[in-house]
N, C-alpha and C positions, 0 to 999 in steps of 0.2 A: 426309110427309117433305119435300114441297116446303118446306111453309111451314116447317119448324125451318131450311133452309134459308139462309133469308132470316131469321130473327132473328140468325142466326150470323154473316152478311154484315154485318148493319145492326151488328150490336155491334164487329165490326174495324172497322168506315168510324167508328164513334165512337173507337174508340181510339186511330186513327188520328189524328183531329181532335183529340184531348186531348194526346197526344205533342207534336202541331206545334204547338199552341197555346202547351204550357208550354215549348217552345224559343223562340217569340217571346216569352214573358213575359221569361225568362233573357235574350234578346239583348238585351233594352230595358233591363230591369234591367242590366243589363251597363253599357250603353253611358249609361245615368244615372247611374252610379257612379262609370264615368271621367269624364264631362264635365262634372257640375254642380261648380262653383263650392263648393257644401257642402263638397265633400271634398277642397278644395284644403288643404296643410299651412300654418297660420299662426303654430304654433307648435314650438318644438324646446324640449324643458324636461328638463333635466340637475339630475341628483338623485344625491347622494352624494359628490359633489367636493370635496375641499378646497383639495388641492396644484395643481391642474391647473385653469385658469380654464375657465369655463363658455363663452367663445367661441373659446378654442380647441378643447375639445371637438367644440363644432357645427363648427366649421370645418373638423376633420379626419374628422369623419363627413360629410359633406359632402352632408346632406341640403336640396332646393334649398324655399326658402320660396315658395308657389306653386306647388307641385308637386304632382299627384293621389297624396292618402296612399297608394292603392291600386297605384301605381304605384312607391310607394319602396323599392327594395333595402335590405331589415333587414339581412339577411346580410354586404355588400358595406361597410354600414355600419358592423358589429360589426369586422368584419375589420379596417378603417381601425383602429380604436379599440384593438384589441388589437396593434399597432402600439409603443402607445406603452409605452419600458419601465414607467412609473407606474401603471399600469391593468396591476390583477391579476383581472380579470374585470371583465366589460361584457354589457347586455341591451339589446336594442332593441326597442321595441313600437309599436303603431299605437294610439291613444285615439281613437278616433271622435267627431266628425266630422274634425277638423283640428290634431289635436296629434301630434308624435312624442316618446316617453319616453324618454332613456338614463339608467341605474340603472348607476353608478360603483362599484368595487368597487377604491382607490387601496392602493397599495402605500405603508407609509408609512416613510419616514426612520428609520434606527434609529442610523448610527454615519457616520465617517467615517476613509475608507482614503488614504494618503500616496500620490500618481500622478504621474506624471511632469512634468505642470504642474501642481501644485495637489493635489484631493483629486478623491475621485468617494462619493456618496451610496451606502449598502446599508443593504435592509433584515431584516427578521429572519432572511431565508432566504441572506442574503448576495449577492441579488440588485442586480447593481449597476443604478444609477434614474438618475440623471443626476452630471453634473459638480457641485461646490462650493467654496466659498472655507474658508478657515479661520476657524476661531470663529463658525461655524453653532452658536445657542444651542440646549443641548439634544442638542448630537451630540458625545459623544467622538469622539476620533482612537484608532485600531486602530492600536497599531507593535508593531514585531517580527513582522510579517506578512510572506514573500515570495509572490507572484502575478502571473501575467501578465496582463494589463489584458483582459476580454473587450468586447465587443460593450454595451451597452445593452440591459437587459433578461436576460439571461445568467446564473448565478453563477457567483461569483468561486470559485475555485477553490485554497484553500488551507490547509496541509497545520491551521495552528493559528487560524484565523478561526472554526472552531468553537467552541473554550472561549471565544474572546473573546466573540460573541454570545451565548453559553450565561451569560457573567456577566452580562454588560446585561440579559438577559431576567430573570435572579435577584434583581437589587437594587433593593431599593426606589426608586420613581419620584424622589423627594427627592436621592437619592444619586445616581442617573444626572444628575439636570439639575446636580448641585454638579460632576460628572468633565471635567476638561480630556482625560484620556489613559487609555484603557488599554492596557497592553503587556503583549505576553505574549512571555516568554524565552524562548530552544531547549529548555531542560528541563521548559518546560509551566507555571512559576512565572506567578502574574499579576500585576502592581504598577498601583495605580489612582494615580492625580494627579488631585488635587482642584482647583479652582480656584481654593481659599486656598492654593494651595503645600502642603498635606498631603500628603504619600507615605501611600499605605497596599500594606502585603504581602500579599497573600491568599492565596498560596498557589496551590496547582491547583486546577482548576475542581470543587471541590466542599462539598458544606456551603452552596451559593451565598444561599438565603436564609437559614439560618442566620447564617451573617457577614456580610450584609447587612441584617441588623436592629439587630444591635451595631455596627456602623459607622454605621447613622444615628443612635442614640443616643452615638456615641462624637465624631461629630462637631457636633452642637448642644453637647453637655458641652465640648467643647474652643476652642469656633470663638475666643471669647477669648484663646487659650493657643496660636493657631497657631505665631505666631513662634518659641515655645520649641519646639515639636515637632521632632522628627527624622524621625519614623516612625512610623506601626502598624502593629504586627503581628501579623495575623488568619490566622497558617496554622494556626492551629490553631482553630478555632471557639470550643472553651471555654475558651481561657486566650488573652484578648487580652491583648498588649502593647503599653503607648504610651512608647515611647524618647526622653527631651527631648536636646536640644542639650547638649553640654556649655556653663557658663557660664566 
């Protein structure tokens, strides 16, 4: 009995020494992790950006170059960056040894809304994104819109910005970069302006790719014969009308 004893002692005083052992392993590892030089951050590398430069990114994440990776607040980072109303999602990761990754996830430009100085950018959710000037290529102007101006990042909140959106999102990409305006009436009517001065009627918000396949083709057929035009009229899908000027 004695001696099992003593095998029983002798096996805790090892387990003992195996526990502390692998806690100084851990402290050292630890403490070589923060301090070597390896794992200092040299780089910050931003992936997915367009609208939004890559050093202002870094700059607003505000992760410090020469700082232990180990040490970098991901979280505090993302935070910063989900800040910005143009960032519709944001990830922060660590690349071993010395690199931080942000994977960009931008909000992009869809139209633009008449504001009290100027215009302000929104995009397909009617999220407003920043201020603009007039004649940003590529963005109609939204009238016949009322809303109260929100915050940066926010949507806009109004009662017919819906169908407007709902027809930019329907028309062929050809036909959105030709649109100066679109306007939508109190009674829900939508009227596009073209940037050769073509009025077109379209109607309420429906049928959208439908009459947005004939209005691309109605406007290559036409682009010659602007000046004579008066109007088309696409409230009906299947029986376009193109109304000339009288001479």
């Amino acid at each position: 009995m004695t001696g099992y004893y003593k095998r029983g002692n002798g096996k805790k005083k090892w387990n003992v020494l195996e526990s502390v052992f692998f806690v100084l392993i851990v402290i050292v590892s630890g403490y070589v992790l923060l301090q070597s030089p390896i794992f200092e951050v040299h780089r910050v590398l931003v992936r997915g950006n367009e609208y939004i430069s890559e050093e202002q990114i870094i700059s607003i994440a505000n992760i410090g170059i020469g700082e232990n990776i180990f040490k970098v607040d991901l979280n505090t980072a993302k935070a910063n960056l989900e800040l910005i109303s143009m960032i519709k999602e944001v990830q922060v990761d660590r690349s071993l040894p010395s690199s931080v990754v942000i994977n960009v996830l931008e909000r992009k430009p869809f139209a633009l809304l008449p504001a009290r100085e100027g215009f302000i950018k929104v995009d397909e959710e009617g999220i407003y994104l920043q201020e603009a000037r007039a004649g940003t290529p590529g963005l109609p102007v939204l009238t016949g819109i009322e809303y109260e101006l929100p915050n940066p990042g926010q949507a806009v909140q109004a009662e017919r910005l819906g169908d407007a959106l709902k027809v930019i999102t329907g028309l062929p990409a050809s036909v959105v970069a030709s649109l100066s305006e679109v306007h939508t009436a109190e009674d829900g009517q939508i009227i596009l302006y073209a940037l050769e001065g073509i009025q077109c009627r379209l109607g309420l918000a429906m049928e959208i790719p439908e009459k947005g396949a004939i209005l691309e083709q109605l406007l290559q057929q036409l682009s010659k014969q602007k000046d004579k035009i008066n109007y088309i009229d696409l409230s009906c899908a299947g029986q376009p009308v193109v109304l000339y000027k009288v001479q």
